[in-house]
N, C-alpha and C positions, 0 to 999 in steps of 0.2 A: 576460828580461822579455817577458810577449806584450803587441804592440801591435795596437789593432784603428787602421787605419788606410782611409780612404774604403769601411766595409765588410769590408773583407778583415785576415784575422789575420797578424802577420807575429812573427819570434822575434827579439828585437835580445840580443846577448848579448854580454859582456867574457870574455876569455880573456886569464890572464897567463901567459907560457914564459917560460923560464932567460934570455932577453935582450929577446924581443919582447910586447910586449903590444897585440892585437889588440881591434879592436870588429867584430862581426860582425853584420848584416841580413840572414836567411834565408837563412846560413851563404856571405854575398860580403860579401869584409873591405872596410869603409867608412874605417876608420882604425887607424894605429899607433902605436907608440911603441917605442922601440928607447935599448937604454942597460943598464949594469951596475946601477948603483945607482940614478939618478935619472931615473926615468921621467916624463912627462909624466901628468897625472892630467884634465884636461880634453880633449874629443875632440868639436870641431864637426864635422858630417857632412851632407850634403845627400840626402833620401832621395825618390828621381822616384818618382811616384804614378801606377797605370794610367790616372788618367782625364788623365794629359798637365801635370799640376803636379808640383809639388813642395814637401816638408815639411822647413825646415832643423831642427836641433833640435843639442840640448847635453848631452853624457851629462860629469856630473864623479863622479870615483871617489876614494871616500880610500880609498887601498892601503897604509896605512900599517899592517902585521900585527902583532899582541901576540907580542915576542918568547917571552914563557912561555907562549905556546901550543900545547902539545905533541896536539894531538888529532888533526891534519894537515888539518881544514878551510881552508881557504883563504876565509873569508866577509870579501868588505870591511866595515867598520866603518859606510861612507856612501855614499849612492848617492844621484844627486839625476838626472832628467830633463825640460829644458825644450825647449818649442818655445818660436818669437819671443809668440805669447802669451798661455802659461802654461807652470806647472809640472804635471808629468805625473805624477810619480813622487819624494818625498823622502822617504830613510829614513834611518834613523842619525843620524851626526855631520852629514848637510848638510839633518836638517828643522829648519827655521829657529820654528817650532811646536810643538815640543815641549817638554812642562811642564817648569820647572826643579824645581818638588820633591815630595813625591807626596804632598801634598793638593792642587796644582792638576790630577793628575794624577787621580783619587778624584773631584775637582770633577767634571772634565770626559767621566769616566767616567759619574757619576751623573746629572748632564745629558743626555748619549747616549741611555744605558737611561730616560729619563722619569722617572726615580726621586726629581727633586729637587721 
């Protein structure tokens, strides 16, 4: 994910290996998780800012992969990122906004485009 943060661009990215599963901020690992089967899937992180602050924030990951999925993507299903106040980033299973069925979904399409 690119975050622009006080001006400056920074790359925050999830990497999951055979045991460890890392959170990376412009490739210096912030947090881990470590484990065969049951990994931790939320990752607070404390990220210092040039101008002398700092931005805590909360990356939650559903890593829960479709076993029949043979294609060898590895894409999480949900991805959600908050700081203390707001949401930065929800997709998937963790946007808590998204239409349950696709006339609200056509609604809020039609809306968008001015169409209605």
């Amino acid at each position: 994910m690119k975050l622009s943060i006080d001006g400056e661009l920074h790359i925050l990215r999830w990497r999951r290996g055979w045991f460890v599963d890392e959170v990376l901020f412009d490739d210096r690992r912030v947090a881990t998780s470590q484990g065969l089967f049951a990994r931790e899937a939320f990752f607070g992180f404390d990220i210092n800012t040039g101008a002398g602050g700092s931005t805590k924030m909360v990356l939650l990951i559903d890593a829960n992969m479709a076993w029949d999925e043979w294609t060898g993507e590895m894409r999480p299903p949900g991805v959600r990122l908050e700081t203390a106040a707001e949401t930065l980033i929800a997709a998937g299973s963790f946007d808590t906004e998204r239409p349950s069925t696709f006339r609200d979904l056509y609604d809020r399409a039609v809306k968008s485009l001015g169409l209605s």
